[in-house]
C-alpha positions as CSV (number, residue, x, y, z in Angstrom):
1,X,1.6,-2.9,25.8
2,X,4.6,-0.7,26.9
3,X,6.1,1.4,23.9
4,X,4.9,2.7,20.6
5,X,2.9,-0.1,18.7
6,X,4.6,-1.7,15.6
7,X,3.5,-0.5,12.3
8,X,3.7,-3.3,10.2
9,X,1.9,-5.1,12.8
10,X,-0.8,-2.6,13.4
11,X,-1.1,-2.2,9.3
12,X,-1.8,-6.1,9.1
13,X,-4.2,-6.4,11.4
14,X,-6.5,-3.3,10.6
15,X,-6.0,-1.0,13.8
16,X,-6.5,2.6,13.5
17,X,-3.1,4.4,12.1
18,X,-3.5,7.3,14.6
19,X,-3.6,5.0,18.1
20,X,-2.7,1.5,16.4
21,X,-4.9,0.5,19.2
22,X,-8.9,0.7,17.8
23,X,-10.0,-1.6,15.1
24,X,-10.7,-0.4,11.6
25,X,-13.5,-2.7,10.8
26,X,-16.8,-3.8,12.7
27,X,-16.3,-7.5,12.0
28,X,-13.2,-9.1,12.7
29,X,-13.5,-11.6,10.7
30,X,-12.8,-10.8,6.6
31,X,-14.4,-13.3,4.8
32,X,-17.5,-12.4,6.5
33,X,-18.9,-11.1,3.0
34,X,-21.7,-9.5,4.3
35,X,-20.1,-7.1,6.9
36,X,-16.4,-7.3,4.9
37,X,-15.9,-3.5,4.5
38,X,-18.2,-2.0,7.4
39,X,-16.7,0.4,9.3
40,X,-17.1,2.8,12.1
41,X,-17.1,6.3,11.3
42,X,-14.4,7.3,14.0
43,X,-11.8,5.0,16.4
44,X,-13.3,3.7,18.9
45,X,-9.8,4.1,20.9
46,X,-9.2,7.6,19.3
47,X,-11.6,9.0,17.6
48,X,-9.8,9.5,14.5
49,X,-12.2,10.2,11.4
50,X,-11.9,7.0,9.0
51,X,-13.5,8.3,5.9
52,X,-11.7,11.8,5.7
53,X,-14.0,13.5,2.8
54,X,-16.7,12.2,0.6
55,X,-15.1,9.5,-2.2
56,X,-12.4,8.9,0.0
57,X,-12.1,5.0,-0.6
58,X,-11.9,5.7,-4.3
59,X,-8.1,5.7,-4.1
60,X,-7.8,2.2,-2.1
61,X,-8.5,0.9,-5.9
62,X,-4.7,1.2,-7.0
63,X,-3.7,0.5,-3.4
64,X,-5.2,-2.8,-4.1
65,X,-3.5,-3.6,-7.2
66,X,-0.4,-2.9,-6.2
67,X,-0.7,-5.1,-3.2
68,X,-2.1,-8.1,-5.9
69,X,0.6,-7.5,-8.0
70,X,3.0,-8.1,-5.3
71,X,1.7,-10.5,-4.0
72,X,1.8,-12.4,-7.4
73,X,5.2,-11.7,-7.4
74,X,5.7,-12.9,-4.4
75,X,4.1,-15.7,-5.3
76,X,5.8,-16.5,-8.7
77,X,9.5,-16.0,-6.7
78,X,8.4,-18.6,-4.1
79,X,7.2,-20.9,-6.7
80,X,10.1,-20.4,-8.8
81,X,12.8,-20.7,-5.9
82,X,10.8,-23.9,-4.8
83,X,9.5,-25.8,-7.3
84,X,10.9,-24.1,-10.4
85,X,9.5,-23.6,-13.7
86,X,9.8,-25.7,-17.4
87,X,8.3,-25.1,-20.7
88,X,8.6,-29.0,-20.6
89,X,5.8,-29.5,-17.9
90,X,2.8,-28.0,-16.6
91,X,4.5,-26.1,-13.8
92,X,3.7,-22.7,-15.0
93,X,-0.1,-23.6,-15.2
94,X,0.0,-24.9,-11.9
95,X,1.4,-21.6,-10.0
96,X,-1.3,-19.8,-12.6
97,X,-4.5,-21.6,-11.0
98,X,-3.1,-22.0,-7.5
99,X,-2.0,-18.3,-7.8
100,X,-5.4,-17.2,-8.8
101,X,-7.8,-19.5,-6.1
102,X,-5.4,-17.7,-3.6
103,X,-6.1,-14.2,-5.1
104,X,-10.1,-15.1,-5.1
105,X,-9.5,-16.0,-1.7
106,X,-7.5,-13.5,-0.3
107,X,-9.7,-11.0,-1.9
108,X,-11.6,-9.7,1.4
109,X,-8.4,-9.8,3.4
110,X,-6.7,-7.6,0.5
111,X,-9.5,-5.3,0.2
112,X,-9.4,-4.6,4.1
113,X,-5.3,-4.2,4.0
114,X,-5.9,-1.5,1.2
115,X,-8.1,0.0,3.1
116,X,-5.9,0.6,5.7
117,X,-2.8,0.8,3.8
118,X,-4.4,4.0,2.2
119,X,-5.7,5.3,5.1
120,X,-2.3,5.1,6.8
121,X,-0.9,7.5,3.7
122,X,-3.1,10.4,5.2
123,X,-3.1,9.6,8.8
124,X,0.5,9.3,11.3
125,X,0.5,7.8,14.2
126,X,0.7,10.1,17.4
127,X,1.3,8.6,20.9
128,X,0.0,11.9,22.7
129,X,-3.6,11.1,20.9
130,X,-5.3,11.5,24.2
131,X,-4.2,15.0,24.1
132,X,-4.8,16.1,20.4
133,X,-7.7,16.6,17.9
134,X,-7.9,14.1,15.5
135,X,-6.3,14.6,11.5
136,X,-8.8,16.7,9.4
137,X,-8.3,17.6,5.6
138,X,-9.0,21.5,5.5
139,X,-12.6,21.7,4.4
140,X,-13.3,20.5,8.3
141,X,-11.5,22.8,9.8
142,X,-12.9,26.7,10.7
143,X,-10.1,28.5,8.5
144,X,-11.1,26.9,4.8
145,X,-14.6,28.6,5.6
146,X,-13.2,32.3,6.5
147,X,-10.9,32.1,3.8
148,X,-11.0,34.7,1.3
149,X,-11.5,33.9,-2.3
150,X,-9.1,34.9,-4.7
151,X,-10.5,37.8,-7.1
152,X,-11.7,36.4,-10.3
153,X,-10.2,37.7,-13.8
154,X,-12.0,39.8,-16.1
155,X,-12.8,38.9,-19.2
């Protein structure tokens, strides 16, 4: 593949933001409930650190609604451009249900694109990869432990 990899491309199918060559996730396959959000702890391509400090999939929780969110909207401007809506029928109802069996089974792909949506936030891409340490937040690093602490108040 000559060239810097596509980010939306490499966001949609789960590869590592820092190479957008190594997979995110064990299994390929999302709906594969069991193994859904198994990871490795590093790239396999790069070696970047997935989990970057303890709690750190916490955040993917808004990440995910959003992306719900817009896909409903998404949803209700294709139904609405398509098939349009009426307080005469049961249009409405109809994009309700089908809109929510797709959410229910989108679920595990949604999960997975949060997870790497968020993880993308914190981590750029960098085509010299080969040639750098992987991103650390600064309790990793040798400098947050030599650090002096600021000198308490008195009380």
């Amino acid at each position: 593949m000559a060239g810097k990899p596509g980010f939306l491309w490499s966001l949609l199918l789960q590869k590592c933001p820092r190479c957008r060559k190594g997979n995110m996730f064990k299994d390929p396959n999302p709906w594969n409930l069991k193994s859904t959000l198994k990871m490795p702890t590093h790239c396999p391509e790069c070696g970047q650190l997935f989990e970057l400090e303890v709690g750190f999939w916490y955040g993917t929780a808004y990440i995910s609604y959003a992306v719900t969110v817009l896909f409903c909207i998404f949803s209700f401007l294709l139904w609405f451009l398509t098939i349009g809506f009426s307080l005469t029928d049961q249009r409405f109802y109809w994009w309700m249900g089908i809109n929510g069996i797709l959410l229910i089974a989108l679920q595990p792909w949604f999960m997975r694109l949060s997870r790497a949506l968020y993880l993308y936030f914190f981590v750029a891409y960098n085509a010299d990869y080969k040639n750098t340490p992987p991103k650390t937040f600064d309790y990793k690093s040798e400098d947050y432990f030599l650090r002096e602490e600021p000198p308490k108040p008195k009380a």
